[in-house]
C-alpha positions as CSV (number, residue, x, y, z in Angstrom):
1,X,23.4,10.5,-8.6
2,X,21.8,12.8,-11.5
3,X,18.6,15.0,-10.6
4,X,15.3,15.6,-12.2
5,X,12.9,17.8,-10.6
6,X,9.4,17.2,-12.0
7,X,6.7,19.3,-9.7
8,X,7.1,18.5,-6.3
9,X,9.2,15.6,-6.9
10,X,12.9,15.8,-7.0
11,X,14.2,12.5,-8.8
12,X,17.3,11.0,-7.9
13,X,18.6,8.5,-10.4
14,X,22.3,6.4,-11.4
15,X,20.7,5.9,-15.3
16,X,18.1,6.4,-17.4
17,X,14.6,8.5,-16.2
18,X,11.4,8.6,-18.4
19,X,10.4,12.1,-18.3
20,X,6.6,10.9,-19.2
21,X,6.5,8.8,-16.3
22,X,7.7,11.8,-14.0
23,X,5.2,13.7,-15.0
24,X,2.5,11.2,-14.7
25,X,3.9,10.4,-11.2
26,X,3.5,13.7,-10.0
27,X,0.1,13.9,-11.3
28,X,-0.9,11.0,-9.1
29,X,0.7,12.9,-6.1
30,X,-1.5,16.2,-6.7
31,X,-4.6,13.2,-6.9
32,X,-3.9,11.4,-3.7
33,X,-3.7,15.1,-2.2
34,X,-6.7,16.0,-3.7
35,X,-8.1,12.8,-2.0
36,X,-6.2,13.1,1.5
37,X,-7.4,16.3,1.3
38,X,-3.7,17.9,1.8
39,X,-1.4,20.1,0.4
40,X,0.7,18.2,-2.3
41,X,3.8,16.9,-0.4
42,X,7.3,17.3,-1.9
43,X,9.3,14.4,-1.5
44,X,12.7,12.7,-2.7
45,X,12.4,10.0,-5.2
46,X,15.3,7.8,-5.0
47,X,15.0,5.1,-7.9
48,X,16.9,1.9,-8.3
49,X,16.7,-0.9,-10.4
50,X,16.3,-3.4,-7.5
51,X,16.2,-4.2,-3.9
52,X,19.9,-5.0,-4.3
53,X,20.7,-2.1,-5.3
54,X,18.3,-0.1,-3.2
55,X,20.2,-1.4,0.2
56,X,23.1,-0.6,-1.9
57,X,22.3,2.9,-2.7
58,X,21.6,3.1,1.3
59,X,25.3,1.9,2.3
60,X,24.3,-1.9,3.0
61,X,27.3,-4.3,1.2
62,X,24.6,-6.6,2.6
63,X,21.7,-7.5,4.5
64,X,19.1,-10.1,4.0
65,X,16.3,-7.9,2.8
66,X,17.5,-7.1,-0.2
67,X,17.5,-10.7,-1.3
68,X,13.4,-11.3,-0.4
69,X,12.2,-9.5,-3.6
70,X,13.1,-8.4,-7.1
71,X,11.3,-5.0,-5.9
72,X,10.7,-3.0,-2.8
73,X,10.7,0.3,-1.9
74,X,10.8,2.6,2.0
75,X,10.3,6.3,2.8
76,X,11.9,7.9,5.6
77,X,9.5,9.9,7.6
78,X,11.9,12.4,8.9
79,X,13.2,13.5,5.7
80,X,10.6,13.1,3.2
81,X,12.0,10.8,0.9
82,X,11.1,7.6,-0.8
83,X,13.5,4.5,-1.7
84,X,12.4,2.4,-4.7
85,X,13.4,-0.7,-5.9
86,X,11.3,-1.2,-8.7
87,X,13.4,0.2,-11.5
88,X,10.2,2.4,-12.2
89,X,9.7,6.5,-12.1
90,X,6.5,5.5,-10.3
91,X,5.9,4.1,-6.9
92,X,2.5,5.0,-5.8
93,X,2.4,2.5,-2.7
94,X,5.0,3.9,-1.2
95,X,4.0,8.0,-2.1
96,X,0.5,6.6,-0.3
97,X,2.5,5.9,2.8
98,X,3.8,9.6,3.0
99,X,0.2,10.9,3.0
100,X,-0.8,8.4,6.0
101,X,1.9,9.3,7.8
102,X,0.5,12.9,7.7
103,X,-3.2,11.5,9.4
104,X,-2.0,10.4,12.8
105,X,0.7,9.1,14.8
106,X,0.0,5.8,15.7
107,X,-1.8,4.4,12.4
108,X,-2.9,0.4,12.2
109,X,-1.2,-1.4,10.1
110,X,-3.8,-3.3,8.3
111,X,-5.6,-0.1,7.2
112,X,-2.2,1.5,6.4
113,X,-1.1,-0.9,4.1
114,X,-4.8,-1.3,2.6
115,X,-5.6,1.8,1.4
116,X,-1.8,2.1,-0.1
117,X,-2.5,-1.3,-1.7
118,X,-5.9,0.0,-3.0
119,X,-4.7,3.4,-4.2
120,X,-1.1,1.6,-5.8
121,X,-1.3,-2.3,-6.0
122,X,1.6,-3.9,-4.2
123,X,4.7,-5.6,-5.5
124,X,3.4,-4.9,-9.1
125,X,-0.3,-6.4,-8.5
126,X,-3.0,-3.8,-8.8
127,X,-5.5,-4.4,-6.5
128,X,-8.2,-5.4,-9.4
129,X,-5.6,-8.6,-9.8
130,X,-4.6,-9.1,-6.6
131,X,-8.4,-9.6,-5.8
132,X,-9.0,-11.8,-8.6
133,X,-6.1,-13.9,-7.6
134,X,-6.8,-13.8,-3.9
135,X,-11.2,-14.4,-5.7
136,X,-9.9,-17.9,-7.3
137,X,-7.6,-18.6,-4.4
138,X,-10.5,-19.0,-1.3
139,X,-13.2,-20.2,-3.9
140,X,-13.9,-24.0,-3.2
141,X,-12.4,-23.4,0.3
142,X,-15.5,-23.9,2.8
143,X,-13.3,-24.3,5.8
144,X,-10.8,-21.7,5.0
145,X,-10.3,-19.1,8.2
146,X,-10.2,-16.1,5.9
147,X,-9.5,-14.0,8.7
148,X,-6.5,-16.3,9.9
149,X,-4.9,-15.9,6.7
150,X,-4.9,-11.9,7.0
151,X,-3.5,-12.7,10.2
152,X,-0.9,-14.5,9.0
153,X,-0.2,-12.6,5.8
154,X,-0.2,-16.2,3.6
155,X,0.7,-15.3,0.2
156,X,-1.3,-16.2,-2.4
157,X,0.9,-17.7,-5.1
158,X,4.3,-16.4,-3.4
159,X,3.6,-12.7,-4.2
160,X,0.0,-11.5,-3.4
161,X,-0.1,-10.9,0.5
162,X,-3.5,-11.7,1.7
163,X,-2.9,-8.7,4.5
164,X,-2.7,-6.1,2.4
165,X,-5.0,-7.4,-0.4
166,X,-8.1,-8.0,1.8
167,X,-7.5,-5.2,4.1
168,X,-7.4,-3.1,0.6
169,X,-10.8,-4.7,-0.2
170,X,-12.0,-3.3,3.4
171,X,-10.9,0.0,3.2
172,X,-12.3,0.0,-0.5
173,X,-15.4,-0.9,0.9
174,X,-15.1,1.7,4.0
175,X,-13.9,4.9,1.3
176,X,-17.2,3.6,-0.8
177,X,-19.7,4.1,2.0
178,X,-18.0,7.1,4.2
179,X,-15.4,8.4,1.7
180,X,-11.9,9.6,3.2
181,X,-13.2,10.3,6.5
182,X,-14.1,6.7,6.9
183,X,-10.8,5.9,6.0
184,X,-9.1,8.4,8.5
185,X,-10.9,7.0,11.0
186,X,-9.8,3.4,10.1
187,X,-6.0,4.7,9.8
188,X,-6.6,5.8,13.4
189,X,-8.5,3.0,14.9
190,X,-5.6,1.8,17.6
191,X,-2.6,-0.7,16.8
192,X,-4.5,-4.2,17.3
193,X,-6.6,-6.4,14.6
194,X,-9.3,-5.9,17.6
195,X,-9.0,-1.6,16.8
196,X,-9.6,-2.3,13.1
197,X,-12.3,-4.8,13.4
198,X,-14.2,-2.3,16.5
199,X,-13.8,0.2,13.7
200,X,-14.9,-1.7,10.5
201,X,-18.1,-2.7,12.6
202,X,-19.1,0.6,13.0
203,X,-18.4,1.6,9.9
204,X,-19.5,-1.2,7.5
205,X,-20.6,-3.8,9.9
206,X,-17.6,-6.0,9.6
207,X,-16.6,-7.9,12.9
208,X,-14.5,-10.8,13.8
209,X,-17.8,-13.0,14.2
210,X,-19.0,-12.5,10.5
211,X,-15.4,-11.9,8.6
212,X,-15.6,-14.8,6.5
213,X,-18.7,-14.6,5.2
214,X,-18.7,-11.1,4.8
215,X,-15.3,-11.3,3.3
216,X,-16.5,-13.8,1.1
217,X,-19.7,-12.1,0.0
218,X,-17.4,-8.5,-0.7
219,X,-15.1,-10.1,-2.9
220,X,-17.3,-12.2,-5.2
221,X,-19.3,-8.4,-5.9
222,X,-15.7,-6.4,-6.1
């Protein structure tokens, strides 16, 4: 594979690399240290034009994943590298990830992958779509468990997770009130729905009692 260092990134690629889109990546990287409140991390980019090719690229002739999605990506923790699928010089979901990873060691899930999906969309959705889509998606729905969809990460439309879309609208709604240190303190609530929700009630009153409604209220005022 050919090599591009652009800041502290160090680009790994089979073809072509947009040099603009380098850079611009590792702008965003000094901004989510700026944010984190960290040192800017230098990390591997390893970019592929698919899944496929991704699980490929890691020695995989084949496993299942790389059939679920046109895009994807992974990091590895333990050598500070990130794996994308999505044909792109820019992965910020995934660049997120190694920044939690830096917070604690035990991070929850839903606030893990809802500040990444805030901060970098997810599977191509920003989060300003994925809300609208997720907006039009429970309007008319009087009897929908909101919080039972989370739970069950229904996709909206076969590509907007409702996990990681309304946990982003949490966290945004968390970073607005107590800034980053709200958010460390979501990212380090415990591993249960029950450790988010204990947290999100202290911090913005959100519980498992009044989810829906508040849920319902947040997103119609995004």
């Amino acid at each position: 594979m050919k090599t591009h260092v652009e800041g502290n990134i160090r680009y790994r690629y089979k073809d072509n690399l947009h040099i603009a889109r380098c850079k611009e990546m590792n702008a965003i990287n000094n901004q989510l240290a700026a944010q984190f409140r960290i040192e800017p991390l230098k990390f591997v980019y390893y970019k592929f034009k698919n899944a496929k090719e991704l699980f490929n690229g890691l020695g995989f002739d084949y496993i299942y994943n790389m059939y679920l999605d046109t895009t994807g990506g992974l990091r590895s923790n333990s050598t500070e590298a990130v794996y994308c699928g999505n044909d792109s010089e820019i992965y910020t979901h995934e660049i997120v990830h190694l920044y939690t990873d830096k917070i604690c060691n035990n991070l929850n899930s839903f606030a893990n992958e809802g500040i990444a999906t805030l901060l970098g969309g997810s599977g191509n959705i920003s989060y300003t779509s994925g809300i609208k889509m997720i907006a039009k998606h429970i309007s008319g729905k009087s009897g929908l468990n909101i919080l039972e969809t989370l739970l069950n990460d229904t996709q909206v439309e076969g590509k907007v997770s409702m996990k990681y879309f309304l946990s982003a609208l949490i966290c945004k709604r968390v970073r607005d009130k107590s800034g980053i240190d709200g958010i460390k303190k979501l990212l380090c609530s415990g591993n249960s729905i029950d450790d988010f929700l204990m947290q999100t009630n202290e911090l913005i009153g959100l519980n498992r009692e009044n989810f829906n409604e508040y849920i319902r209220k947040a997103i119609n005022s995004n």
